[in-house]
C-alpha positions, 0 to 999 in steps of 0.5 A: 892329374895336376891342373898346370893351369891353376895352382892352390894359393893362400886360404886355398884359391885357386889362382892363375898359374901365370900370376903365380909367377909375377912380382906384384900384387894386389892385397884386397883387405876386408874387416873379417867375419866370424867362421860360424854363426855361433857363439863360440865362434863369435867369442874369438873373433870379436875379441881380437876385433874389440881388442884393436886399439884403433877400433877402442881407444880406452885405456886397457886397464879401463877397457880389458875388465868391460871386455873381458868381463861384460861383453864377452860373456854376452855379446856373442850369442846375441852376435850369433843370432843375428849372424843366423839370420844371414848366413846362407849355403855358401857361409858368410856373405862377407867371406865369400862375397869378397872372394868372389870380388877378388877372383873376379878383380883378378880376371879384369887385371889379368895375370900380370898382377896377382890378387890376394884377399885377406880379412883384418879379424880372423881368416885369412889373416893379413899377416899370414896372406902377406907371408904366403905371397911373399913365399910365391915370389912377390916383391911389390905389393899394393894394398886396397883395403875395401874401405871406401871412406878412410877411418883410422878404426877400419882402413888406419888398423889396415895399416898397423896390422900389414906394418906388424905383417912386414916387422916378421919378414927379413925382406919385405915387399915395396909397399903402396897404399889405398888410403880411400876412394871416396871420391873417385870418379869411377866409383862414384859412378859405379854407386849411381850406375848400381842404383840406377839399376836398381829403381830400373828393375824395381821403381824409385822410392819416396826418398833415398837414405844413405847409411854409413857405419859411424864412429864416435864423434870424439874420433872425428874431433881428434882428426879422423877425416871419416864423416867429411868423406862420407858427406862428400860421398854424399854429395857427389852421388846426390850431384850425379843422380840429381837429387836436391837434399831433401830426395837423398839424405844422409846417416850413419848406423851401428852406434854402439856404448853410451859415447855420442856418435856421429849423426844422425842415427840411421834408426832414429832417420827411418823412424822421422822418415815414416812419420814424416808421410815417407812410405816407401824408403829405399836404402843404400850403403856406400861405406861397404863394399860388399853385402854383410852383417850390417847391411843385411840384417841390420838394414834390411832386417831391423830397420826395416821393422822399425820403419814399418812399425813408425807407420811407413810401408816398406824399407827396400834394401839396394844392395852393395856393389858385392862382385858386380861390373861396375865396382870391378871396373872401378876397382881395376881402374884404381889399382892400376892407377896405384900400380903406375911405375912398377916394372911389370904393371 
């Protein structure tokens, strides 16, 4: 028998059969992730992610050959592998993780707004999610990419990828960005709340390290605003918890070529840290919305090890805000905001 409660949406959510019928919605866009932890999995997925202009910026003629010939043949088992050692029964954290956000950010907004999820590399693809809601009626759309510091790698190839979405409709929606939420108040204190918690359940560490993902410093130099939104991250987080400078620091990971990036480097910092007499190190990632790859294996798992093997005692992970109350609230309270003015929100 049909469940006239809930009909079966993009990606096959089922969602609200009244917010089936609103005009508005919410379009949560995360990076993506692979659908397999293998390497022909991996193979297509970091193609069309090493391919985005916005992510590398070389000339193609200088960038496809390395691409193509170098790092395509490589990189994907050595992705898969690590993709292995986080991959749980559900699949991808990051894949169901933000689903599991975007159902319960639909809850706390209600059926006057419809919540979509959507990934910029690989499934759901943003330009299909954005045709499939136009398909359900939606005639204005806001969309939150799950980036909380703005990056023209991350939340700028957002933007490219829905105007690219929008060229192939012959209506398209009326359009409101998210361009960050660094600062915000309600997610500032989500942060320190989720933390909180944390030392609450598990006692404080010596030191708190904040991660961020880096970019290259030439990025920054042409004007990309990432690492001042990061530091004012920082600072407001270290302001609400109390902390001086020494007892909340601050670095960024996943470097990767022979460009300099931003510093300091995440392993390098665990490393100074162990040596430093540091012997529990509690970590923190406030550039991620939701737990993945480069929290839970990278973090969690490598530099764990590095920290441990520089002398220290333990590296405890704090995990991301994922689905929990307080980025829902948050969330919520900036959507709404953004949603201001429309005629159903």
């Amino acid at each position: 028998m049909p469940d006239h409660d809930h009909y079966t949406g993009p990606a096959g959510h089922s969602i609200p059969a009244a917010a089936a019928a609103v005009q508005t919605a919410v379009l949560l866009v995360n990076l993506g992730t692979p659908t397999a932890p293998t390497a022909q999995a991996l193979r297509p997925y970091l193609a069309e992610f090493l391919s985005d202009r916005r992510v590398i910026d070389y000339p193609r003629w200088k960038w496809w050959p390395i691409l193509h010939g170098v790092i395509l043949r490589v990189r994907p088992r050595r992705s898969a592998h690590a993709y292995g050692r986080i991959w749980d029964a559900q699949g991808s954290p990051l894949r169901w993780r933000s689903e599991s956000l975007a159902r319960a950010l639909q809850a706390e907004l209600g059926d006057t707004v419809r919540v979509a999820l959507a990934m910029r590399y690989g499934a759901p693809a943003v330009g299909k999610t954005i045709a499939a809601l136009q398909g359900e009626g939606v005639r204005r759309l806001l969309v939150l990419p799950l980036y909380p510091q703005y990056s023209a790698t991350s939340t700028g190839s957002v933007i490219d990828a829905v105007a690219d979405a929008l060229k192939a409709l012959r209506w398209p929606p009326e359009l409101r960005f998210v361009n960050d939420y660094h600062a915000e108040p309600a997610h500032i204190e989500a942060l320190a709340a989720s933390i909180e918690a944390w030392w609450a359940q598990h006692g404080r560490g010596d030191r708190l390290l904040l991660s961020f993902h880096g970019i290259p410093e030439r990025y920054a130099r042409l004007g990309d605003p990432y690492p001042e939104q990061c530091q004012a991250t920082a600072r407001l987080l270290r302001e609400r918890l109390r902390l001086d400078e020494t007892q909340l620091v601050l670095s960024f990971q996943s470097r990767v070529g022979r460009e300099r990036w931003l510093g300091p480097y995440t392993d390098a910092t665990v490393r100074r840290l162990a040596g430093e007499g540091v012997k529990r190190l509690d970590v923190a990632c406030p550039g991620f919305a939701v737990d993945c790859l480069e929290t839970l294996e990278e973090i969690a798992m490598q530099n764990r090890d590095f920290f441990t093997a520089a002398g220290g005692r333990e590296l405890r992970y704090i995990p991301a805000l994922n689905d929990g109350p307080e980025q829902v609230r948050s969330l919520a309270t900036l959507a709404r905001r953004h949603l201001k003015g429309w005629p159903d929100c």
